[in-house]
N, C-alpha and C positions, 0 to 999 in steps of 0.2 A: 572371380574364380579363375581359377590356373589347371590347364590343360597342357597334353601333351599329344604328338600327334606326328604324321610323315606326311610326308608332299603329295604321294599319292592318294591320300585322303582328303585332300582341302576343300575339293568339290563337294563334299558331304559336312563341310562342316558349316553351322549356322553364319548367316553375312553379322552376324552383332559381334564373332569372335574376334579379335586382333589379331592374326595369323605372322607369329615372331619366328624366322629361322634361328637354329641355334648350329648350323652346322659349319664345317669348315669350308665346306664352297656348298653355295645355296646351288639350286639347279640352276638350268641354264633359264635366262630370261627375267628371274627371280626378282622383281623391280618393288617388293615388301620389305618389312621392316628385318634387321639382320642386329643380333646381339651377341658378339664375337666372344664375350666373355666366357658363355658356358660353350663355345665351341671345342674340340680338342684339336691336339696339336697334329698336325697330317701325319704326323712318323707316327702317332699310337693308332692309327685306322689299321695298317697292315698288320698289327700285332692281332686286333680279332679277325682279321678276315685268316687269319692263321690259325684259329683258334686258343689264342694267347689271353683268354678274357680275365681271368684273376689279374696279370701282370699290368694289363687296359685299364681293368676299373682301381688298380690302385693308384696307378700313373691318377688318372682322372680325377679321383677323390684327393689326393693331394694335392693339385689343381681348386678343386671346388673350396675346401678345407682353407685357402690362402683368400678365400670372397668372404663377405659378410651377407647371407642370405637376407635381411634386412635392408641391405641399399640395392641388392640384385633386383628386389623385388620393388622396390622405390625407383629405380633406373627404368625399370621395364613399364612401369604405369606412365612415366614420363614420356617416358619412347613411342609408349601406342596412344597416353591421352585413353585408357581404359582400364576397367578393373575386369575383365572378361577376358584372357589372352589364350591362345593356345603354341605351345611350343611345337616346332615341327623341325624334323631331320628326313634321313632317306629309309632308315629300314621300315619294314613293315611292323605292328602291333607286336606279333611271337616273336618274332629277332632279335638278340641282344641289341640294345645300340646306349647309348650314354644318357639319349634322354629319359631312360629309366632309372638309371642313376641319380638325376637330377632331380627327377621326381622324388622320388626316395628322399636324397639330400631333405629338399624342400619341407616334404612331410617332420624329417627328423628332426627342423627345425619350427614346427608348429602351423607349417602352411598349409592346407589341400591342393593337392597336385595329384591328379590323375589321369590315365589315357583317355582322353574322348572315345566315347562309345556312342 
């Protein structure tokens, strides 16, 4: 299963998860698995924290758009050696942030992908 999830949450999440960053600088210390791929590029961060999110998530979907959600998700079992992963970035759950996006992406292409709850 494929999960999605933020940093501050990790403590809460089950130890069988593979806990995968997806963001452009993991936190500080962050010594887990990092898959740069669905990361965005640091010049689209300041465009949401503007509240520029239409402009964000099209940048980033035409990004995602150029992956093949097939080998993303074959890279990623590779990477953890799991089929249990959870995606994690910095905003909280209600925040915009990309890895809802990704999710979405994910779904569109016939995966379950959802926020850990």
């Amino acid at each position: 299963m494929l999960y999605t999830s933020y940093f501050g949450n990790i403590r809460n999440l089950p130890e069988e998860l593979a806990v995968v960053s997806i963001s452009t600088i993991p936190i500080k210390g962050w010594s887990g698995y990092q898959y740069r791929k669905l990361a965005p590029k640091a010049e689209w961060i300041s465009l949401a924290k503007n509240g520029r999110t239409e402009e964000y998530k099209r940048l980033y979907m035409e990004m995602l758009n150029c992956l093949d959600p097939d080998v993303v998700i074959e890279e990623l079992y590779d990477l953890t050696d799991s089929e249990d992963i959870v995606l994690v970035c910095y905003e909280r759950s209600e925040n915009f942030c990309h890895r809802h996006i990704v999710s979405e992406w994910f779904r569109n292409a016939g995966y379950e992908c959802e926020e850990f709850k």
